[in-house]
Backbone as CSV, one residue per row, in Angstrom:
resi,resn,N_x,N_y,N_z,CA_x,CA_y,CA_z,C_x,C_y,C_z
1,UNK,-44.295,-86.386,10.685,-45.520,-85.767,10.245,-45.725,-84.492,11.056
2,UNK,-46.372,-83.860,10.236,-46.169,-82.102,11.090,-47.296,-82.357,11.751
3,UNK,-47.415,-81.253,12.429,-48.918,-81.339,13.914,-49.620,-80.248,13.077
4,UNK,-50.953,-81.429,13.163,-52.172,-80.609,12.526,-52.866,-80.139,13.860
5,UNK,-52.990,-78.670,14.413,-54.052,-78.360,15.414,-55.646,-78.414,15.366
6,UNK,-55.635,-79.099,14.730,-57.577,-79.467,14.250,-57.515,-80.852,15.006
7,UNK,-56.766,-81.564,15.472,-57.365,-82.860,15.931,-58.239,-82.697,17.102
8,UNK,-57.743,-81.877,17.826,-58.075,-81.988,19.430,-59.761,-81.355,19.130
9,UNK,-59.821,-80.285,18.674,-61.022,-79.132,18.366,-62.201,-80.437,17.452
10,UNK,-61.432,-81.326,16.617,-62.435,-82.151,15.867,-63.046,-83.446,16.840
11,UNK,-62.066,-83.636,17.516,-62.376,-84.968,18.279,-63.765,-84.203,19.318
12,UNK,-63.191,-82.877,19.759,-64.524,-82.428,20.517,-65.859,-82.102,19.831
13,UNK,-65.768,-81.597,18.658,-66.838,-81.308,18.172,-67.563,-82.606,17.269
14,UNK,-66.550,-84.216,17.218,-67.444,-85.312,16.907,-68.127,-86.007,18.099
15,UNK,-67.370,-85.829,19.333,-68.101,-86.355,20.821,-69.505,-85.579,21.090
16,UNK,-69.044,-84.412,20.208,-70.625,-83.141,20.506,-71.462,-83.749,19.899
17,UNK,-71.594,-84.396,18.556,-72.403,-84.633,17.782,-72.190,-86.070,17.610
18,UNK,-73.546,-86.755,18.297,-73.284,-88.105,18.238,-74.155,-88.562,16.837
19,UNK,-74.937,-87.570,16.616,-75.566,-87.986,15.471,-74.800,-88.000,14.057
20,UNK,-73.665,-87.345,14.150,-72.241,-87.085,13.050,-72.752,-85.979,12.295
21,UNK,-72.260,-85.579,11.170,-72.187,-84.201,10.971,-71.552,-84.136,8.991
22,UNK,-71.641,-83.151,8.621,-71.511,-83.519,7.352,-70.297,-82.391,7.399
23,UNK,-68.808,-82.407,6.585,-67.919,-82.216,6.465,-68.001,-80.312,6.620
24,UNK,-69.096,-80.194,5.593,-68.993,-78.284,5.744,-69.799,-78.167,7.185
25,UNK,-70.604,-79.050,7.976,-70.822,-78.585,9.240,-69.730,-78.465,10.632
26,UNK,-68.827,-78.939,9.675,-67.778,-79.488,10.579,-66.521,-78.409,10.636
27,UNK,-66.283,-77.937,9.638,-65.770,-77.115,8.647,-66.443,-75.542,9.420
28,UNK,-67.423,-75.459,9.720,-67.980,-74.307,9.959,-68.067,-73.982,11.695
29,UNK,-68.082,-75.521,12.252,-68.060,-75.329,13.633,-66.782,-75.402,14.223
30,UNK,-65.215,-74.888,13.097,-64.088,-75.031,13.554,-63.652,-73.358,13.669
31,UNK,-62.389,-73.258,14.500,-61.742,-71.986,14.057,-60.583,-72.295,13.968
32,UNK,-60.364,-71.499,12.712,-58.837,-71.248,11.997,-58.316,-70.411,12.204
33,UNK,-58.311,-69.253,12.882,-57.658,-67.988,13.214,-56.723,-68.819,13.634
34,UNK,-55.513,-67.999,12.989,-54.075,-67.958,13.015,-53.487,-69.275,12.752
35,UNK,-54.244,-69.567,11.956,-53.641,-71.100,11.095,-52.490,-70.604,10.039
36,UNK,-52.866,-69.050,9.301,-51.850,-68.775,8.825,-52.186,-69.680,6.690
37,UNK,-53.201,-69.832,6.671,-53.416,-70.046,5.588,-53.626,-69.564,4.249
38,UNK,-53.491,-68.348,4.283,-53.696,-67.848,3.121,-52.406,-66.423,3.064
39,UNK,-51.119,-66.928,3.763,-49.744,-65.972,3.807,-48.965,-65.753,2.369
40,UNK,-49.415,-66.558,0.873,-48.817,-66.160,-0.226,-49.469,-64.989,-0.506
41,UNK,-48.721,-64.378,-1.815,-49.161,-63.594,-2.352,-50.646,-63.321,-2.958
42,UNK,-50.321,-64.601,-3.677,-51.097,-64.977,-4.355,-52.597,-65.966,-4.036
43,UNK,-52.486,-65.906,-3.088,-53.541,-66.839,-2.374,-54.598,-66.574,-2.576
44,UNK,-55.693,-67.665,-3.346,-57.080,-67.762,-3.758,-57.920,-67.981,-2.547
45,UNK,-59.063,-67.702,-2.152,-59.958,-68.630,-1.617,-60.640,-69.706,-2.091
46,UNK,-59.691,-70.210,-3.160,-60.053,-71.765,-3.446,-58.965,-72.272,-2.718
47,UNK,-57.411,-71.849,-2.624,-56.826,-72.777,-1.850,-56.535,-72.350,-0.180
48,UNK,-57.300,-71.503,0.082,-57.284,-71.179,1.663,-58.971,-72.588,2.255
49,UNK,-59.576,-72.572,1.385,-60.707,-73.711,1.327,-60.346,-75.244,1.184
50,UNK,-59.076,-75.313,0.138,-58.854,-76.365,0.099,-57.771,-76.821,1.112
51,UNK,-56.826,-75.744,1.902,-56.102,-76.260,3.024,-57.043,-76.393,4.103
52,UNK,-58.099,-75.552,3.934,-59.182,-75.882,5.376,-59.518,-77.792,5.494
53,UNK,-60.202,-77.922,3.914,-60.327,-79.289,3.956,-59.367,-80.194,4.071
54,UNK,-58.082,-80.224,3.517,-57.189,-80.861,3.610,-56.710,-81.213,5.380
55,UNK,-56.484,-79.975,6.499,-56.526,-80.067,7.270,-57.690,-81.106,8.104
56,UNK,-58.615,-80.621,7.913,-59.910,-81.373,8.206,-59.738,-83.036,8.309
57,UNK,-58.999,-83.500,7.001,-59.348,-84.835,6.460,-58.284,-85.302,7.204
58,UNK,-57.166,-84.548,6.874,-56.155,-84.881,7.375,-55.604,-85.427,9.165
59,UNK,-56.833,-84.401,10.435,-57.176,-84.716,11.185,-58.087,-86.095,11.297
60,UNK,-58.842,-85.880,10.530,-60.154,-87.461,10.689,-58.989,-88.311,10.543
61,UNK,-58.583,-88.782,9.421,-57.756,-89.755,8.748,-56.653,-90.187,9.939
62,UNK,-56.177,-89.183,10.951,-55.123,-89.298,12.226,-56.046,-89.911,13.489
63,UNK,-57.308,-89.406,13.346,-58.555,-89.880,14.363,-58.418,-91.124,14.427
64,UNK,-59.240,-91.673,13.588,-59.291,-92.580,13.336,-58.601,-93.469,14.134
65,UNK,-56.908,-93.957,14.078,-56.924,-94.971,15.173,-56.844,-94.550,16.549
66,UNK,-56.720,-93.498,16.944,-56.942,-93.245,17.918,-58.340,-93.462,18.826
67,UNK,-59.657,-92.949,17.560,-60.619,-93.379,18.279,-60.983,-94.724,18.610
68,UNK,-59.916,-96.083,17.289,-60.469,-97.124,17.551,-60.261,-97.508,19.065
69,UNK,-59.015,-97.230,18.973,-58.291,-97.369,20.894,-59.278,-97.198,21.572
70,UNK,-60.476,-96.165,21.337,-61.023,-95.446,22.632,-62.660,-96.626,21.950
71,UNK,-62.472,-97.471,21.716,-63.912,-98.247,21.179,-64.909,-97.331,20.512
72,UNK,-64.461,-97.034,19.292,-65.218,-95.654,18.423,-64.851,-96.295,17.174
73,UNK,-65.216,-96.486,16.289,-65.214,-96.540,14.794,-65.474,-94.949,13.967
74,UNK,-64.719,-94.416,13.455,-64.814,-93.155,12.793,-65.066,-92.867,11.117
75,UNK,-66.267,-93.120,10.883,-66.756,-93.340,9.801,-66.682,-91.814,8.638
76,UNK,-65.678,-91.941,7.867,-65.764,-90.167,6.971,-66.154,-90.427,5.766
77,UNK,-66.540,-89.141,5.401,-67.013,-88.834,3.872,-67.634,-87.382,3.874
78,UNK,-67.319,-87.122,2.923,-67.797,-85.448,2.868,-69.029,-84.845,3.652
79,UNK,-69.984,-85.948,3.295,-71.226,-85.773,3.532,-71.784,-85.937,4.862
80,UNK,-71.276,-86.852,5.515,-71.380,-87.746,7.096,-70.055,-87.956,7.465
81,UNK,-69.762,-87.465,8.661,-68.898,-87.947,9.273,-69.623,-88.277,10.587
82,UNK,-68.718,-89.672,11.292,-69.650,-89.794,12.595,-68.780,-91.040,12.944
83,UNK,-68.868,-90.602,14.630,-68.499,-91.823,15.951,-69.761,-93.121,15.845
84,UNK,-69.337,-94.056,15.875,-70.144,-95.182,16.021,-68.998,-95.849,17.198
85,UNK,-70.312,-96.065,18.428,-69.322,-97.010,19.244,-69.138,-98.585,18.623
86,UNK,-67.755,-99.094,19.047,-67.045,-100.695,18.377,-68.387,-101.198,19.000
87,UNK,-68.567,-102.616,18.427,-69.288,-103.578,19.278,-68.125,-103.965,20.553
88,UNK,-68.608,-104.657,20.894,-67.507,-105.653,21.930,-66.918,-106.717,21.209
89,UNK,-66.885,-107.044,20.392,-66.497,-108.491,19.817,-65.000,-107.579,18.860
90,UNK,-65.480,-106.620,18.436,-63.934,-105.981,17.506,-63.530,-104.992,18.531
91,UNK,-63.861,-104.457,19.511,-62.669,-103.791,20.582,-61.378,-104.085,20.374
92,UNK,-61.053,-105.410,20.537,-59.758,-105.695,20.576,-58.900,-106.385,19.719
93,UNK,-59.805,-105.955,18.367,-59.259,-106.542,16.875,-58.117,-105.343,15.930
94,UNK,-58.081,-105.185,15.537,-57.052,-104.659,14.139,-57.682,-103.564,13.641
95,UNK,-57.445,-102.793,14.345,-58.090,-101.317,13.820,-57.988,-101.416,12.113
96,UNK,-56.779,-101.753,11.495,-56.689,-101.675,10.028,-57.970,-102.696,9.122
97,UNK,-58.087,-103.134,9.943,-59.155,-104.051,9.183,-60.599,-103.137,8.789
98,UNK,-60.776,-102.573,9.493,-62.087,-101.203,9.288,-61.848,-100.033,8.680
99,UNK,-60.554,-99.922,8.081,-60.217,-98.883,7.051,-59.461,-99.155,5.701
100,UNK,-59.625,-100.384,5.493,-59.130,-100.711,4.147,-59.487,-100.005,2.998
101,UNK,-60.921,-100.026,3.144,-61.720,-99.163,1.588,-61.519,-98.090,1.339
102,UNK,-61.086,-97.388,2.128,-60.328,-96.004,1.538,-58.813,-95.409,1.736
103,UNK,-58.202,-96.482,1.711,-56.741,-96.264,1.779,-56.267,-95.839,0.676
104,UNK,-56.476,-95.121,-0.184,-56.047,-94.336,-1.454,-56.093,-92.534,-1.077
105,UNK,-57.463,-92.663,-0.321,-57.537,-91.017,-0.009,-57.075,-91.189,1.183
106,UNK,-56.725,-92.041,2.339,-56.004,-91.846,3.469,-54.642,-91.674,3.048
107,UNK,-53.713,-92.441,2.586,-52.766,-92.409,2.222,-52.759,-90.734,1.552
108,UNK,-53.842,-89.946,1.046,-53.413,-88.777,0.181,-53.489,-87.920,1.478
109,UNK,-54.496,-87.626,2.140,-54.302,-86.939,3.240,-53.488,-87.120,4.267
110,UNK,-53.238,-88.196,4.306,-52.015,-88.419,5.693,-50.256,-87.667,5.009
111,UNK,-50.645,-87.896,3.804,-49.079,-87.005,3.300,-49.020,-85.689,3.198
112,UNK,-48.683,-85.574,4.379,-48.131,-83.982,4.718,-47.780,-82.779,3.846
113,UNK,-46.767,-83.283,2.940,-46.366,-82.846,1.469,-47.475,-82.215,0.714
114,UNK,-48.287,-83.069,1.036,-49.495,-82.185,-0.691,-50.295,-81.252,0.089
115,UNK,-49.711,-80.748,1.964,-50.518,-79.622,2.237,-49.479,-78.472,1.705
116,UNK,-47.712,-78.954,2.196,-46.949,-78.172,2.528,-47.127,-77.313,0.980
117,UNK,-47.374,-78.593,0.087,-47.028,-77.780,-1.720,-48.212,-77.201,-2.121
118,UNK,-49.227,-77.245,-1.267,-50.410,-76.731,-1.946,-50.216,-75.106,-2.729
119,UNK,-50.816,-74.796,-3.824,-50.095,-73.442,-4.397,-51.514,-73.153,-4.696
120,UNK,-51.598,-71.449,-5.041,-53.462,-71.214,-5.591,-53.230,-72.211,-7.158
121,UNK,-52.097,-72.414,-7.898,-51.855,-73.092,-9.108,-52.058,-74.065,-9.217
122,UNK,-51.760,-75.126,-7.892,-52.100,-76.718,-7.702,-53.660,-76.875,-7.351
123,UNK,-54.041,-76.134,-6.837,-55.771,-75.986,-6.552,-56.237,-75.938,-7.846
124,UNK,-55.637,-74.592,-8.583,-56.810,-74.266,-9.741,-56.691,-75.774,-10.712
125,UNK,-55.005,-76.562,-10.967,-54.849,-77.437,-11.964,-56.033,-78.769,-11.208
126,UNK,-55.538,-78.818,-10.126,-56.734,-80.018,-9.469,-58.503,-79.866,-9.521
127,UNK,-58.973,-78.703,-9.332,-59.972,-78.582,-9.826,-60.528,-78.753,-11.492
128,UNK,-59.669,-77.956,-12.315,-59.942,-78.440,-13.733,-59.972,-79.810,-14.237
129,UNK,-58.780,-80.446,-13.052,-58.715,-81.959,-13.700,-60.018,-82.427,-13.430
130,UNK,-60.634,-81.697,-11.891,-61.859,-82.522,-11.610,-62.937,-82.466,-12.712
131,UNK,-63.272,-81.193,-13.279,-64.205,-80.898,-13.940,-63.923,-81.264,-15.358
132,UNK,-62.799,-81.885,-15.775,-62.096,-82.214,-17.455,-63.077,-83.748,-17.236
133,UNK,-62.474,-84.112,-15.681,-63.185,-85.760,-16.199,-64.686,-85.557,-15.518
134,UNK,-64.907,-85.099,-15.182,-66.367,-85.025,-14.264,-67.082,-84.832,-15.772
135,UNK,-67.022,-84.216,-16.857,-67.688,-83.461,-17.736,-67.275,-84.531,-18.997
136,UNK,-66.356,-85.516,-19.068,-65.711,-86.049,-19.620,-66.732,-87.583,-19.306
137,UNK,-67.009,-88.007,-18.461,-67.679,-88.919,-17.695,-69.279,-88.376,-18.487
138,UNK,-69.231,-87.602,-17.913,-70.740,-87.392,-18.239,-71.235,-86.907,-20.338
139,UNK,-69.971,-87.101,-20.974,-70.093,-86.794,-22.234,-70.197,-88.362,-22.492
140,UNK,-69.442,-89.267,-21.956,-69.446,-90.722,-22.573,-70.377,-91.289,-22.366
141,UNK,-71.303,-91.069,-20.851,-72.679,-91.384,-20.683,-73.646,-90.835,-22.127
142,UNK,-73.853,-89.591,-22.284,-74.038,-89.486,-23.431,-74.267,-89.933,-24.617
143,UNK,-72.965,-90.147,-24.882,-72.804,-90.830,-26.223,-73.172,-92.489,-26.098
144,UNK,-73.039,-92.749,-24.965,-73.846,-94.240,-24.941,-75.074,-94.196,-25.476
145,UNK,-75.975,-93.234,-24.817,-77.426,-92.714,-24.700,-77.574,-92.401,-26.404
146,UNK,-76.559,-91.866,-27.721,-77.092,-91.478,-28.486,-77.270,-92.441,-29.582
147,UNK,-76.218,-93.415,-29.020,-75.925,-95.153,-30.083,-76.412,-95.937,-29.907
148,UNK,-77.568,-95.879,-28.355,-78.118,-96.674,-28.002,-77.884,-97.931,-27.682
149,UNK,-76.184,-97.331,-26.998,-75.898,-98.918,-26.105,-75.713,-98.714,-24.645
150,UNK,-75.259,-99.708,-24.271,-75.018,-100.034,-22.670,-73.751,-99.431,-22.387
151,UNK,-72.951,-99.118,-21.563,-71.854,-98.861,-21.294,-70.707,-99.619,-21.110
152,UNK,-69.821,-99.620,-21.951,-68.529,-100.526,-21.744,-68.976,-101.635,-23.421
153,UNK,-69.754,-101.259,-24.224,-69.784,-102.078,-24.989,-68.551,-102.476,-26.213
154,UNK,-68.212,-103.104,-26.725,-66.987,-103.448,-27.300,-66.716,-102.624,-28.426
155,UNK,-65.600,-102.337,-28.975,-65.890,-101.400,-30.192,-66.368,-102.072,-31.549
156,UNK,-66.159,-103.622,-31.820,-66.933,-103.807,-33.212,-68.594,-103.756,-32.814
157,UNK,-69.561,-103.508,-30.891,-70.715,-102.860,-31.247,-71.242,-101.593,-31.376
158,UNK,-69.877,-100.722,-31.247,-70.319,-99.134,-31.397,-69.720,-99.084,-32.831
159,UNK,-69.113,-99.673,-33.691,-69.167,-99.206,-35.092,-70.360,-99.668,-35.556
160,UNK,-70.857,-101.226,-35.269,-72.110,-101.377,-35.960,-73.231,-100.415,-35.310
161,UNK,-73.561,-100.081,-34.269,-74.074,-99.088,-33.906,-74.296,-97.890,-34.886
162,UNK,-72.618,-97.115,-34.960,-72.606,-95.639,-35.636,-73.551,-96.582,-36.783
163,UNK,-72.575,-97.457,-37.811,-73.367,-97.323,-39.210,-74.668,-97.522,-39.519
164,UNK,-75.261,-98.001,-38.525,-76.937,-98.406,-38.907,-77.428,-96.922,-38.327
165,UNK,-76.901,-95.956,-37.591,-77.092,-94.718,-36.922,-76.880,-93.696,-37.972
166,UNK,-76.060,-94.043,-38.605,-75.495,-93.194,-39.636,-76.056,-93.067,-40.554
167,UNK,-76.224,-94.437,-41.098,-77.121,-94.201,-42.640,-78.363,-93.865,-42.093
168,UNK,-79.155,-93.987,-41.309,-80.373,-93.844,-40.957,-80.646,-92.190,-40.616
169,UNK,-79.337,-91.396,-40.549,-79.415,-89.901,-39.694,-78.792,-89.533,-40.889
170,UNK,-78.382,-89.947,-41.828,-77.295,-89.017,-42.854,-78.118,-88.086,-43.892
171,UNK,-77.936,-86.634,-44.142,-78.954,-86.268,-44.667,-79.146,-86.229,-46.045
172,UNK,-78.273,-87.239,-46.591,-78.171,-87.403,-48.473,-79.220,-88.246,-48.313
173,UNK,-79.768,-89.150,-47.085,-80.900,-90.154,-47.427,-81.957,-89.315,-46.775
174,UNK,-82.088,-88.235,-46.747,-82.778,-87.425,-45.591,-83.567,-87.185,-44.662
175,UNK,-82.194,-88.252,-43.563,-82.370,-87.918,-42.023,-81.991,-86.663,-41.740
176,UNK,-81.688,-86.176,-40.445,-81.660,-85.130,-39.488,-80.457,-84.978,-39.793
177,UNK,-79.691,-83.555,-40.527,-78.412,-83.657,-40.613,-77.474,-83.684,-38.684
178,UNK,-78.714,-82.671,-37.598,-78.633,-82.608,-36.395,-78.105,-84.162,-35.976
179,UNK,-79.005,-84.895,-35.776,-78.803,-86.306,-35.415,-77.322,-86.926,-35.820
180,UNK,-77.527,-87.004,-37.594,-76.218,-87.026,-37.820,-74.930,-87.125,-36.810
181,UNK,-75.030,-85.795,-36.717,-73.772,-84.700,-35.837,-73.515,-85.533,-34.665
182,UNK,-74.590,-85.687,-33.506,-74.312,-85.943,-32.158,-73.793,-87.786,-32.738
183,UNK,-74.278,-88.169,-33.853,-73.943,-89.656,-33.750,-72.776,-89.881,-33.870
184,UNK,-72.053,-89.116,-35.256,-70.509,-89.069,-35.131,-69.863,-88.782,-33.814
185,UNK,-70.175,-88.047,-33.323,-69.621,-86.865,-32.132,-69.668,-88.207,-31.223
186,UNK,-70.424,-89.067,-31.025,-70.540,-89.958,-30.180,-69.883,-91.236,-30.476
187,UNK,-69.634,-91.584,-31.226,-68.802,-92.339,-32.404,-67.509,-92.270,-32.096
188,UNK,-66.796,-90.989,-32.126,-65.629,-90.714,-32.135,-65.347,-90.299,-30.487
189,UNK,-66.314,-90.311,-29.670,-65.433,-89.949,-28.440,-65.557,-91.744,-27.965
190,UNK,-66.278,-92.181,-27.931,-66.185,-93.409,-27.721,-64.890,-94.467,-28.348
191,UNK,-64.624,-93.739,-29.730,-63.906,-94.846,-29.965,-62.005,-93.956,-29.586
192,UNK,-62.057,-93.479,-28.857,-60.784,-92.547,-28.582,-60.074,-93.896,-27.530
């Protein structure tokens, strides 16, 4: 694993702040001069931002057992990060046992690889993906909201849904041809 120089600078600035700190405060009380991050051509300040964070996480995520060693629990998330001293009773237990729940994004930040490949191209495709399903998520909420069901409901209750929605909005019986629209529209992303 390559040497991230943010550990040492993060470990001091989480001992500074016992109250913990939220990721862009953390982010802001670091320096990167001559990290050398933004040497392509082509380099966005979306991915000179996103190696900042990557670095960042990538340090916590290395913290971590180190601080358990030192009787510290290192609690992350974008929003809060923060030292909590161990009790005495888990001092001398299994550090892995207190980081199970996010071993999907540890495992992503601890791999070195997705800093080395980071491209302004892999930023821009990772962001769109975010915002395809972020916007994608929030269209199916939606369409729950327009059929007037619960979420996750089965598909023979979103067809009976559309059709009592349908004939009731269709404008040959003249409902809202509007209504109509969003009911299909909701109809068909649901049943994809």
């Amino acid at each position: 694993m390559a040497h991230n120089p943010l550990i040492t600078p993060i470990a001091r600035v989480l001992h500074a702040h016992p109250e913990g700190l939220s990721e862009y405060a953390l982010l802001k009380a670091l320096e990167f001069d001559g990290l050398k991050l933004d040497q392509e051509p082509d380099a966005t300040d979306e991915l000179v931002l996103f190696r900042k964070h990557f670095l960042i996480m990538n340090a916590l995520y290395r913290l971590q057992p180190i601080m358990y060693d030192e009787g510290f629990e290192l609690q992350i998330s974008a929003l809060h990060i923060q030292l909590h001293p161990l009790p005495e009773n888990l001092r001398h237990s299994d550090a892995t046992a207190l980081t199970r729940g996010d071993q999907p994004l540890r495992d992503y930040y601890l791999d070195w690889s997705e800093f080395e490949n980071s491209s302004s191209d892999y930023v821009r495709k990772l962001l769109s993906g975010f915002w395809e399903r972020y916007l994608s998520d929030d269209q199916r909420q939606d369409a729950w909201q327009v059929l007037d069901l619960e979420p996750g409901a089965d598909e023979q209750t979103i067809r009976a849904a559309y059709r009592r929605l349908a004939a009731r909005h269709h404008p040959d019986k003249g409902g809202d041809a509007e209504q109509f629209c969003r009911v299909r529209e909701a109809y068909e992303l649901l049943m994809v």
